[in-house]
C-alpha positions as CSV (number, residue, x, y, z in Angstrom):
1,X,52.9,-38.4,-44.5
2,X,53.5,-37.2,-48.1
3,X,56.8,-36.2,-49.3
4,X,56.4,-32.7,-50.2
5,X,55.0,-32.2,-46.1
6,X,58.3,-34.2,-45.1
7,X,60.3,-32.0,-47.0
8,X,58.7,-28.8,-45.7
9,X,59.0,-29.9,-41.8
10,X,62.9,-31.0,-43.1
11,X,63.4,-27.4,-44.1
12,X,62.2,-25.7,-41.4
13,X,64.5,-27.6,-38.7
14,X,66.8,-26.9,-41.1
15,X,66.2,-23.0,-41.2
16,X,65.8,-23.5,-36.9
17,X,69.1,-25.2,-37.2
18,X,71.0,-23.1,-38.9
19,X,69.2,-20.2,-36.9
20,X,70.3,-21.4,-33.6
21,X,73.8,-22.0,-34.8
22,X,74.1,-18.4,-36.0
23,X,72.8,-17.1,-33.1
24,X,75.2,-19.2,-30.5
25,X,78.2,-18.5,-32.9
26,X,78.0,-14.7,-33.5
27,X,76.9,-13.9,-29.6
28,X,79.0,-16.9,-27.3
29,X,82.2,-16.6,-29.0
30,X,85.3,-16.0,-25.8
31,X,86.9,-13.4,-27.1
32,X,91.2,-12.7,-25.6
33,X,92.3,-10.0,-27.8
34,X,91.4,-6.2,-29.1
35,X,92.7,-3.2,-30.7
36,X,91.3,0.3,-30.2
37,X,91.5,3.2,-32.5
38,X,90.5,6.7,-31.1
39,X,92.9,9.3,-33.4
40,X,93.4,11.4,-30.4
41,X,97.3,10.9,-30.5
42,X,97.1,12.5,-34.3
43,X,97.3,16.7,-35.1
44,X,94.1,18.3,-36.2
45,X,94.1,18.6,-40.0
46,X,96.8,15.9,-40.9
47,X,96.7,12.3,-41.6
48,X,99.4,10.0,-40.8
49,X,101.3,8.5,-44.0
50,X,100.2,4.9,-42.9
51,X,97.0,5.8,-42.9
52,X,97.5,7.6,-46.4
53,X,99.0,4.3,-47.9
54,X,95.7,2.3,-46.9
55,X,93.2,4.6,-49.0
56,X,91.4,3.0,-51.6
57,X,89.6,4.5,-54.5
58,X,90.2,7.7,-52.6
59,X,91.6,11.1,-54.1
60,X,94.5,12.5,-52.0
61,X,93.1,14.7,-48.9
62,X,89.5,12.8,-48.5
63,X,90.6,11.5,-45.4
64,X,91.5,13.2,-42.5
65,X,92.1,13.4,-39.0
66,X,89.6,16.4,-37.3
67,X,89.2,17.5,-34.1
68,X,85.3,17.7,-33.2
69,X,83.3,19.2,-30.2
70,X,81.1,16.8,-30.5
71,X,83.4,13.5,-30.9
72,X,82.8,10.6,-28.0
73,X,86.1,10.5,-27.2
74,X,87.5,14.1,-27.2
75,X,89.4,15.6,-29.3
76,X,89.3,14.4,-32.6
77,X,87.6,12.1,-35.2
78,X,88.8,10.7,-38.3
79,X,86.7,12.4,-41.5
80,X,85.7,11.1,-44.9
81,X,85.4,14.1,-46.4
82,X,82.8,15.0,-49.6
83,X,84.6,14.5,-52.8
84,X,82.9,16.0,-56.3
85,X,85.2,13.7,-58.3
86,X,84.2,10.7,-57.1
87,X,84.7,7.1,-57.4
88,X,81.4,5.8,-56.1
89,X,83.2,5.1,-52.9
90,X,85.8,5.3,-50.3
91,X,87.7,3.3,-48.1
92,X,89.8,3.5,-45.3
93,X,91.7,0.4,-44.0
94,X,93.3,0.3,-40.5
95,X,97.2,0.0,-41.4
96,X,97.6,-2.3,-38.3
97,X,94.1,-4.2,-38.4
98,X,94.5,-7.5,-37.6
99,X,93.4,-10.0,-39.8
100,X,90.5,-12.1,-38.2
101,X,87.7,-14.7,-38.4
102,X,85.8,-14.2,-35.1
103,X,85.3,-10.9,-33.8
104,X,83.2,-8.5,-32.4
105,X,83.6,-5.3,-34.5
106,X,82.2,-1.4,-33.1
107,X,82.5,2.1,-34.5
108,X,80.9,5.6,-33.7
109,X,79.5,7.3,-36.5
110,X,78.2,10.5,-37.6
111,X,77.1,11.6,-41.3
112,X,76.6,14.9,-41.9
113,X,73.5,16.4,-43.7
114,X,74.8,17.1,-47.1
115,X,73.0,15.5,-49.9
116,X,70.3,12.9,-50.7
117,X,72.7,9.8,-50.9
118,X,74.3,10.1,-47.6
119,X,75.6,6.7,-46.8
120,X,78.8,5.5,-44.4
121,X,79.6,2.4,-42.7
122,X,81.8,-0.3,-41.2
123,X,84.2,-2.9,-43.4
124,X,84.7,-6.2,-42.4
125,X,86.7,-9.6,-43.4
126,X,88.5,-7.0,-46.2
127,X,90.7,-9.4,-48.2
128,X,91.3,-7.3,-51.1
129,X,89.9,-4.0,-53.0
130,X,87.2,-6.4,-54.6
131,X,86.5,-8.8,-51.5
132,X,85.0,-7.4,-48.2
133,X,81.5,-6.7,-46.6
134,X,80.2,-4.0,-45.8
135,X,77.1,-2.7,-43.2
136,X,75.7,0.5,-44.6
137,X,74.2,3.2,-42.9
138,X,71.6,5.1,-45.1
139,X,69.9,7.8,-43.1
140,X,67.7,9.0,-46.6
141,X,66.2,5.3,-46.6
142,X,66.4,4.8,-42.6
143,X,67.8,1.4,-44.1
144,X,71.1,-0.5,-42.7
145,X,72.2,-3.2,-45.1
146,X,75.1,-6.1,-45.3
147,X,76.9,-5.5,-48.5
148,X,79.3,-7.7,-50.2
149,X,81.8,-6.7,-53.0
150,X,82.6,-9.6,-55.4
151,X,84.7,-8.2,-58.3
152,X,84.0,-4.5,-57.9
153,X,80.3,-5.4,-57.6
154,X,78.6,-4.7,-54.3
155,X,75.8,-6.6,-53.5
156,X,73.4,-5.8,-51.1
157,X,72.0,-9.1,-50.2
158,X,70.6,-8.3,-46.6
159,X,68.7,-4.8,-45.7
160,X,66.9,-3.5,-42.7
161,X,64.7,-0.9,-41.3
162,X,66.8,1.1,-38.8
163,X,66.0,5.0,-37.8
164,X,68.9,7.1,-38.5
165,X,69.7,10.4,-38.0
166,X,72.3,12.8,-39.5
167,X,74.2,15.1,-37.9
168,X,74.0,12.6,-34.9
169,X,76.4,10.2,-33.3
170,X,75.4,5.9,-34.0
171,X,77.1,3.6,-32.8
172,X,77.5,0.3,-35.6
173,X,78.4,-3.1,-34.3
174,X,79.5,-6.6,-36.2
175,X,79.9,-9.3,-34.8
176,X,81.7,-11.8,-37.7
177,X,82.3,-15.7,-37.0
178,X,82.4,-18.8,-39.5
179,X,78.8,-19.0,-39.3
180,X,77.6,-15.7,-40.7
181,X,77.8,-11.8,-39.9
182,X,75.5,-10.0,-37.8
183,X,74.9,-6.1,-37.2
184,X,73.9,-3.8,-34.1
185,X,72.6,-0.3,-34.4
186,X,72.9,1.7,-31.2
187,X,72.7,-1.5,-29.4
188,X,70.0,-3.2,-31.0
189,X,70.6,-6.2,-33.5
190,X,69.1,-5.2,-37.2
191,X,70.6,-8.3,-39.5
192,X,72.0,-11.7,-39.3
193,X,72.7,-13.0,-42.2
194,X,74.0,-17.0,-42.4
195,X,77.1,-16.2,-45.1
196,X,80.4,-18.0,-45.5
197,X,82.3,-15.9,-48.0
198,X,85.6,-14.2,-47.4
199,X,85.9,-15.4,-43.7
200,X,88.5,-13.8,-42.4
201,X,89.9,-10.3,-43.3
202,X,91.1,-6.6,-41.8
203,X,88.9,-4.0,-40.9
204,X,87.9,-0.3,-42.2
205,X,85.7,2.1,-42.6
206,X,83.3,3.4,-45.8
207,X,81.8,5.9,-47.4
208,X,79.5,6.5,-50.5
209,X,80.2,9.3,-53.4
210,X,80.6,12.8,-51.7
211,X,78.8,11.5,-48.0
212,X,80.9,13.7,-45.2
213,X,80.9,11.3,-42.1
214,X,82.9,11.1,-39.1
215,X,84.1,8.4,-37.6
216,X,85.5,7.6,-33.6
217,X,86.2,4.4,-31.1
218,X,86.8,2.0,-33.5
219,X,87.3,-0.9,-31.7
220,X,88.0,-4.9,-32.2
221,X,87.5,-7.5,-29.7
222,X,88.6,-11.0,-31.0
């Protein structure tokens, strides 16, 4: 056998390797705690001032809890609301989000029809303002993609073909271990990406420019 065949059949059981390790790591992992977050304790309108204090890159006001007839759990929602001076993007960090490694992350989301760059989605393994992921929803691409910021950079490494709808409820799900991050759209895995950066971290939520999306059961099992 020549070397360059030996090398190929090396790779590939080292691809199926690494495969099957991602795969038993982000979907066998015994999970003992969560944390929920519905924002139905909160008054229409308002936002709580621990909330407020974990903005980033956000003017004052863009977030804010709403109530919604259409929110999973009734009444209310939390709202990234469309901003004309923008910063690119915005965050929102959960004040008390625990800071984990393995975990099974899932959020609600709706994006409003608005504009042509419409894009909102879920932050994981947040260490700082220029270290996290983020999986993207972007309904004017039907595209869901893994991003991660590395000094204010973000990087879009991993991308998928997903159908997604504004003015409709999705539900986005990441499930985040020492062996990569992998991401569920209305139930259905869309990436898995073998990545060892930043591993553990809080959670929050994201939006792009002046996107209006709602967000509701935000929820953490780890």
């Amino acid at each position: 056998m020549s070397k360059k065949r030996r090398l190929l059949i090396f790779a590939i059981i080292t691809v199926i390797g690494v495969t099957f390790a991602l795969y038993n790591a982000l979907n066998g992992f015994n999970y003992t705690h969560s944390k929920d977050w519905n924002f139905d304790s909160y008054q229409n309108n308002t936002l709580p001032t621990d909330y407020a204090a974990f903005q980033l890159d956000s003017p004052p006001g863009l977030w804010m809890v709403k109530s919604d007839d259409s929110a999973p759990s009734q009444p209310n929602v939390l709202a990234s609301l469309p901003a004309t001076n923008s910063s690119g993007y915005h965050m929102q960090i959960m004040p008390d989000s625990p800071v984990i490694s393995d975990a099974s992350i899932s959020v609600k989301i709706k994006i409003l029809p608005g504009n042509t760059a419409e894009q909102a989605g879920l932050v994981v393994r947040f260490m700082d303002p220029s270290h996290y992921f983020v999986l993207v929803l972007d309904p004017t691409n039907n595209r869901i993609s893994l991003c991660k910021s590395d000094t204010e950079f973000l990087i879009c490494s991993y991308e998928a073909h997903a159908q997604i709808s504004v003015g409709e409820w999705h539900t986005l799900e990441a499930t985040i271990s020492s062996q990569g991050i992998g991401g569920w759209l209305d139930g259905t895995e869309i990436i898995k990406a073998n990545n060892q950066y930043y591993l553990t971290g809080q959670v929050g939520l994201w939006t792009k420019d002046n996107t209006e999306a709602y967000f509701d059961d935000l929820s953490i099992n780890y």
